[in-house]
N, CA, C and O of each residue as an XYZ file, in Angstrom:
412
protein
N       5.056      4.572    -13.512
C       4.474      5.200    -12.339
C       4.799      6.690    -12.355
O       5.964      7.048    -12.531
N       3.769      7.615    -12.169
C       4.003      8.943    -12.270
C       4.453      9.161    -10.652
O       4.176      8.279     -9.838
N       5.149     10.364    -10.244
C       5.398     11.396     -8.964
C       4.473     11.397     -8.537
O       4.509     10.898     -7.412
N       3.778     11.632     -8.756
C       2.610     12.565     -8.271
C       0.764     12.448     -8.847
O       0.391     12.712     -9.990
N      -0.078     12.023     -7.777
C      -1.063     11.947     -9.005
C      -2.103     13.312     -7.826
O      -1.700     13.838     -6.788
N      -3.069     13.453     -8.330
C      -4.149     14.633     -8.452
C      -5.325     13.690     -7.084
O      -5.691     14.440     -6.179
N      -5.588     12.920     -7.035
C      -6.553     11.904     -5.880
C      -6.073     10.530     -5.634
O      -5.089     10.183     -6.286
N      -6.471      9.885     -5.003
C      -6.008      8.896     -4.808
C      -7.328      8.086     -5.780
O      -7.343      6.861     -5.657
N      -8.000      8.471     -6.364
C      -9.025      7.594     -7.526
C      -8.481      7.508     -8.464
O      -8.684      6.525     -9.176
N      -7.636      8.430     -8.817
C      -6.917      8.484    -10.181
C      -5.657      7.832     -9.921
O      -5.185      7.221    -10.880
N      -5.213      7.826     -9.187
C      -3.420      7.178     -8.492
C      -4.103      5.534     -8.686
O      -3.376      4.685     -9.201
N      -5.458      5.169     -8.266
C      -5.229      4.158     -8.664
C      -5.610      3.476     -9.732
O      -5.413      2.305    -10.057
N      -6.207      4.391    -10.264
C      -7.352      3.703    -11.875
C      -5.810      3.497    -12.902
O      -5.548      2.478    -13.541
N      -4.884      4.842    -12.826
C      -3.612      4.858    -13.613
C      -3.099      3.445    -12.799
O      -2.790      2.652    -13.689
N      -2.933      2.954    -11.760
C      -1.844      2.007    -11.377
C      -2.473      0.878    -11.723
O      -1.523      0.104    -11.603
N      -3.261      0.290    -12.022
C      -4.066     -0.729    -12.217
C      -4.261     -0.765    -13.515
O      -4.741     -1.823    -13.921
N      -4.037      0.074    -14.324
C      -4.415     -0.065    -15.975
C      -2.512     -0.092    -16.647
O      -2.199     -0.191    -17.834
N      -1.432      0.042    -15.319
C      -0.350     -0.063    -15.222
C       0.040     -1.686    -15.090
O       1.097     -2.184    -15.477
N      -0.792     -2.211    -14.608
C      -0.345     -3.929    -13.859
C      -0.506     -4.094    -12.631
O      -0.468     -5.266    -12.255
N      -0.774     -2.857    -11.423
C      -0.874     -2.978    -10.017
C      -2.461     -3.658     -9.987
O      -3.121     -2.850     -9.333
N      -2.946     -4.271    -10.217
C      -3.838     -4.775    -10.339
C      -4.832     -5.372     -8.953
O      -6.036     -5.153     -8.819
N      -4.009     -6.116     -8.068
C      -4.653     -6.875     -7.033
C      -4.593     -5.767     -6.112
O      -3.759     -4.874     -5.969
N      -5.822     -6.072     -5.439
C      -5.669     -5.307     -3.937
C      -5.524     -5.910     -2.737
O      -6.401     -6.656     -2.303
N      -4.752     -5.734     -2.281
C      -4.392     -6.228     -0.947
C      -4.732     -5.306      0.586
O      -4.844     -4.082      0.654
N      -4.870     -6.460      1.931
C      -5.115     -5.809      2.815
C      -4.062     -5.798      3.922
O      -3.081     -6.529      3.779
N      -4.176     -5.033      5.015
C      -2.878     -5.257      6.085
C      -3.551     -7.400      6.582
O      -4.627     -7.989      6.483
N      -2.517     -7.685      6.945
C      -3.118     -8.999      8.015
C      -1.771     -8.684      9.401
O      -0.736     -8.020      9.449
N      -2.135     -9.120      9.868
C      -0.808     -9.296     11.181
C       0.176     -8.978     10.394
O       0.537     -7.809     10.257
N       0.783    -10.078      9.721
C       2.164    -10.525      9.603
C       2.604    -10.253      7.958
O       3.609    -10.678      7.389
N       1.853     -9.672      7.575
C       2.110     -9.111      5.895
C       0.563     -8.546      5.057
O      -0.150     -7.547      5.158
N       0.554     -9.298      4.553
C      -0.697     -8.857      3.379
C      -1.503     -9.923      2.922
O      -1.461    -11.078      3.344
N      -2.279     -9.453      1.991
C      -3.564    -10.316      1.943
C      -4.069    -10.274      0.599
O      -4.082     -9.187      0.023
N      -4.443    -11.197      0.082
C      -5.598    -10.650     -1.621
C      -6.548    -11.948     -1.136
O      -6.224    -13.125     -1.295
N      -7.836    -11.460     -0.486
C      -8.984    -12.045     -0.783
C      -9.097    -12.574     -1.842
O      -8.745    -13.736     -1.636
N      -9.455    -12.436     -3.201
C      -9.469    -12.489     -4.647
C      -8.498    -13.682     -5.010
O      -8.986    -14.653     -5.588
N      -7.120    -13.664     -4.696
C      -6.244    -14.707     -4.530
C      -6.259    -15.953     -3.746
O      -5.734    -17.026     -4.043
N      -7.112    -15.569     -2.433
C      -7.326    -16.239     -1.408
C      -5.912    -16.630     -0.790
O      -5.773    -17.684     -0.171
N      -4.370    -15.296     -1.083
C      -3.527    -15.949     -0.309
C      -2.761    -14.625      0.462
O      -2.907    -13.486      0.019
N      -2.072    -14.866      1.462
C      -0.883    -13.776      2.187
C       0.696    -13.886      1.834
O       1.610    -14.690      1.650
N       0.550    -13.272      1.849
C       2.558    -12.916      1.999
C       2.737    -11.879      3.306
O       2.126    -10.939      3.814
N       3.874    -12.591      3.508
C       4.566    -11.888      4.892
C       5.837    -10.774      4.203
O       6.463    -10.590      3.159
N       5.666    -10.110      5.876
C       6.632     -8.579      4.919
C       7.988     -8.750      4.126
O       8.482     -7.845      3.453
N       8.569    -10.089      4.287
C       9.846    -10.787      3.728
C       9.250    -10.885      2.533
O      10.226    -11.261      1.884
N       8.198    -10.816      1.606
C       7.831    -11.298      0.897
C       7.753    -10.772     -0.106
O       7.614    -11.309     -1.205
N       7.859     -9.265      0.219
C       6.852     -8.089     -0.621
C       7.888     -7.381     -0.471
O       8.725     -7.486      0.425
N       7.859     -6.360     -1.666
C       8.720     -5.092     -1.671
C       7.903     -4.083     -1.681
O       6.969     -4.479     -2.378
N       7.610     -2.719     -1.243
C       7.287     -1.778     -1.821
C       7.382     -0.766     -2.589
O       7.243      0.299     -1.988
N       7.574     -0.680     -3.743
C       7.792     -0.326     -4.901
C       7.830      1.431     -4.775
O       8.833      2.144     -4.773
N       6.582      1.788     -4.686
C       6.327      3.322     -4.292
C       5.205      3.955     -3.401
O       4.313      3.148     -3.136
N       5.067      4.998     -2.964
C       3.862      4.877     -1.957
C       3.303      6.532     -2.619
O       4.094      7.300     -3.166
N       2.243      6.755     -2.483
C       1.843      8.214     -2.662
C       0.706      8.441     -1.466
O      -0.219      7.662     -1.234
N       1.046      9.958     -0.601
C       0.517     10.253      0.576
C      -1.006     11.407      0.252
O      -0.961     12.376     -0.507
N      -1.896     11.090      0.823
C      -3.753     11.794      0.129
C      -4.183     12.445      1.510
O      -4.598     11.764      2.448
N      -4.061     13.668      1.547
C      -4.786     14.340      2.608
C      -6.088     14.429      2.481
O      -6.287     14.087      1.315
N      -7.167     14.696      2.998
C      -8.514     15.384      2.829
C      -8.378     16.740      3.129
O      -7.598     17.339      3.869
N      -9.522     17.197      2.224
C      -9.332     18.475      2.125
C     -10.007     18.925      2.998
O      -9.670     20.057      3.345
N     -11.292     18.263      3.784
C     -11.625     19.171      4.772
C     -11.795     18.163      6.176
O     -11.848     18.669      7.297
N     -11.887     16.422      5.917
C     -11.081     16.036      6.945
C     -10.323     14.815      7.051
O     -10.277     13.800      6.356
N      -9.516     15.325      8.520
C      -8.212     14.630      8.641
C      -8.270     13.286      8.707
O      -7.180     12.714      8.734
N      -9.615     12.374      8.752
C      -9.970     11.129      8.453
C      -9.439     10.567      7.138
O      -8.975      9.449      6.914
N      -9.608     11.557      6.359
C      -9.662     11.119      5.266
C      -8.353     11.048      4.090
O      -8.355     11.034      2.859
N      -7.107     11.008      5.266
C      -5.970     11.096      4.721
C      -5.578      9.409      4.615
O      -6.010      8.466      5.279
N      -4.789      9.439      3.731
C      -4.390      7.792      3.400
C      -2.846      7.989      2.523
O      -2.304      9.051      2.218
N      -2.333      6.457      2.226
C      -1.388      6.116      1.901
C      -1.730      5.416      1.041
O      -2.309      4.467      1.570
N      -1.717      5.282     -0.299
C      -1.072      4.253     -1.592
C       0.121      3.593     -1.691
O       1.198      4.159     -1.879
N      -0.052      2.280     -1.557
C       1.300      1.762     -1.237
C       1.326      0.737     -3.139
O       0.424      0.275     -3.837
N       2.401      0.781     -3.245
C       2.477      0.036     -4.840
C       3.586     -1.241     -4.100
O       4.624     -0.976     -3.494
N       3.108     -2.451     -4.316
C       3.473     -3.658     -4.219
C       3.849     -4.487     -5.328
O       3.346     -4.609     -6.445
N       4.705     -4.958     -4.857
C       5.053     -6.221     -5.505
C       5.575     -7.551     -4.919
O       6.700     -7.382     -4.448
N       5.107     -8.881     -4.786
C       5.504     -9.581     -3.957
C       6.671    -10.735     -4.591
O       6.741    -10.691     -5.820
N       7.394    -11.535     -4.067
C       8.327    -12.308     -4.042
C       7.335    -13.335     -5.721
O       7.974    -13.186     -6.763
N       6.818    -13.674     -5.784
C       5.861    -14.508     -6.517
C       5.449    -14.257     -7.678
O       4.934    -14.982     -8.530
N       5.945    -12.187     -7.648
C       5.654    -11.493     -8.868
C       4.196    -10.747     -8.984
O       4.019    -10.073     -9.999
N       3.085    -10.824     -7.965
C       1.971    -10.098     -7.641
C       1.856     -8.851     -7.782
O       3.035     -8.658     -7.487
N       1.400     -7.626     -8.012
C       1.650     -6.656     -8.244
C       0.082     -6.192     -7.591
O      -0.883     -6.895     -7.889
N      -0.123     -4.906     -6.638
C      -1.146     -4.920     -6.555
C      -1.102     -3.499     -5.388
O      -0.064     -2.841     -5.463
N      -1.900     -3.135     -4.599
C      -2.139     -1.872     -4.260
C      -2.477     -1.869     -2.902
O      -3.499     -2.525     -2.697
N      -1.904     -1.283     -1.737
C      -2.499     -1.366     -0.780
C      -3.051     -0.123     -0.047
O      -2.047      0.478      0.335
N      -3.993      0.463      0.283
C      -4.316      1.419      0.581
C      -4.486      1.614      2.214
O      -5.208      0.877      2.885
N      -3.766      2.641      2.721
C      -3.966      2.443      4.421
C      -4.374      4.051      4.879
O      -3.906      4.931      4.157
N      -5.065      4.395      5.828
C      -4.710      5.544      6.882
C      -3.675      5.417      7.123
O      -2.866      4.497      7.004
N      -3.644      6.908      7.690
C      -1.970      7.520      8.083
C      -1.935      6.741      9.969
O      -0.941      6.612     10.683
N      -2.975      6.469     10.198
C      -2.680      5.238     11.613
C      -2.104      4.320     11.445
O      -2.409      3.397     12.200
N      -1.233      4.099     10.638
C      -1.159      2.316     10.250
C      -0.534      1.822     11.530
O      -0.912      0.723     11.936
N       0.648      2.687     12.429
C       0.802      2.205     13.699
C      -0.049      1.523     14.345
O       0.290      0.391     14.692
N      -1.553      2.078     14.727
C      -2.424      2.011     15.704
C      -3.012      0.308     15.384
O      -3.772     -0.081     16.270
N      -2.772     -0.639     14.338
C      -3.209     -1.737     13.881
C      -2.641     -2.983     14.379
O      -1.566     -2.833     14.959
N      -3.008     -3.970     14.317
C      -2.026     -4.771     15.150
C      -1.380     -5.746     13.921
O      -1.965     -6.717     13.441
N      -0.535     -5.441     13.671
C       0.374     -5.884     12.461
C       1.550     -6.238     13.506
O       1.584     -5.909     14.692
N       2.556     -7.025     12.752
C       3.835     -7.227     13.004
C       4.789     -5.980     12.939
O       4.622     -4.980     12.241
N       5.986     -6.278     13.942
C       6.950     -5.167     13.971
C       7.597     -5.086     12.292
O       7.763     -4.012     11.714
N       7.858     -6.220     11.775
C       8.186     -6.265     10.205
C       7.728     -5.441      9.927
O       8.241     -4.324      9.859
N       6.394     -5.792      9.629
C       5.302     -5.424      8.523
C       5.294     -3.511      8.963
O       5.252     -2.663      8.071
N       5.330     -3.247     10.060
C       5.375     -1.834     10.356
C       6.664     -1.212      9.888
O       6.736     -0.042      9.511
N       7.963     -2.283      9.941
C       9.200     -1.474      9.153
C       8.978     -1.613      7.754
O       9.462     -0.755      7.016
N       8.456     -2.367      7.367
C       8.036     -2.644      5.670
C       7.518     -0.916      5.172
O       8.071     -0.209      4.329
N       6.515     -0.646      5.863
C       6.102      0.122      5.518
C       6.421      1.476      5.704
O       6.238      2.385      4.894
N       6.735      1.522      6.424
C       7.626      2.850      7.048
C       7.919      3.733      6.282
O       8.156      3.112      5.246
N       8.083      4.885      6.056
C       8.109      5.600      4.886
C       9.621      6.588      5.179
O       9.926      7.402      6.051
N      10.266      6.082      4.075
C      11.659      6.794      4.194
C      12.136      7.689      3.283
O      11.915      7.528      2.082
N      12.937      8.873      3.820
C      12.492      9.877      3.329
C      14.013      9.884      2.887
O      14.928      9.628      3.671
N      14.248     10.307      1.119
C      15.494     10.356      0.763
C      16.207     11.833      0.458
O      15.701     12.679     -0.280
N      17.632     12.008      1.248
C      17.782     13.280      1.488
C      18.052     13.951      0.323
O      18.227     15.169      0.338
């Protein structure tokens, strides 16, 4: 996994040709792979690394890359707006994600 990537198209074409492969969505209480047809709850999943995508001209268009990996060994990508509060997820799943900043 690189620092830093250039878009979030390229953050994920590199993470996926890496093994992050599945995509996952928020659900309440953890995550999701349609494709899998299964969830994991935020006990379930680690988040590995996250990379933050502003827009350049708008603020819609800012997001989060989240790099997953779940208890099961899943590896896969979750992509959110910088609202992720505003969703109705679990209090977990909102500390799961939380982004902590190392001094």
């Amino acid at each position: 996994m690189k620092n830093s990537y250039s878009s979030l198209s390229v953050a994920i074409k590199d993470l996926q040709e890496n093994g992050y492969e599945e995509d996952f969505n928020l659900v309440e209480e953890g995550i999701e792979s349609k494709n899998l047809k299964k969830e994991w709850k935020a006990g379930q999943l680690d988040v590995k690394k996250y990379y933050r995508f502003e827009g350049m001209t708008n603020p819609g268009d800012n997001s989060i890359l989240y790099v997953i990996e779940t208890d099961d060994g899943t590896q896969g990508l979750l992509v959110d707006n910088y609202g992720a509060g505003e969703q109705n997820i679990s209090p977990d799943m909102i500390q799961k994600l939380k982004i902590h900043h190392d001094a």
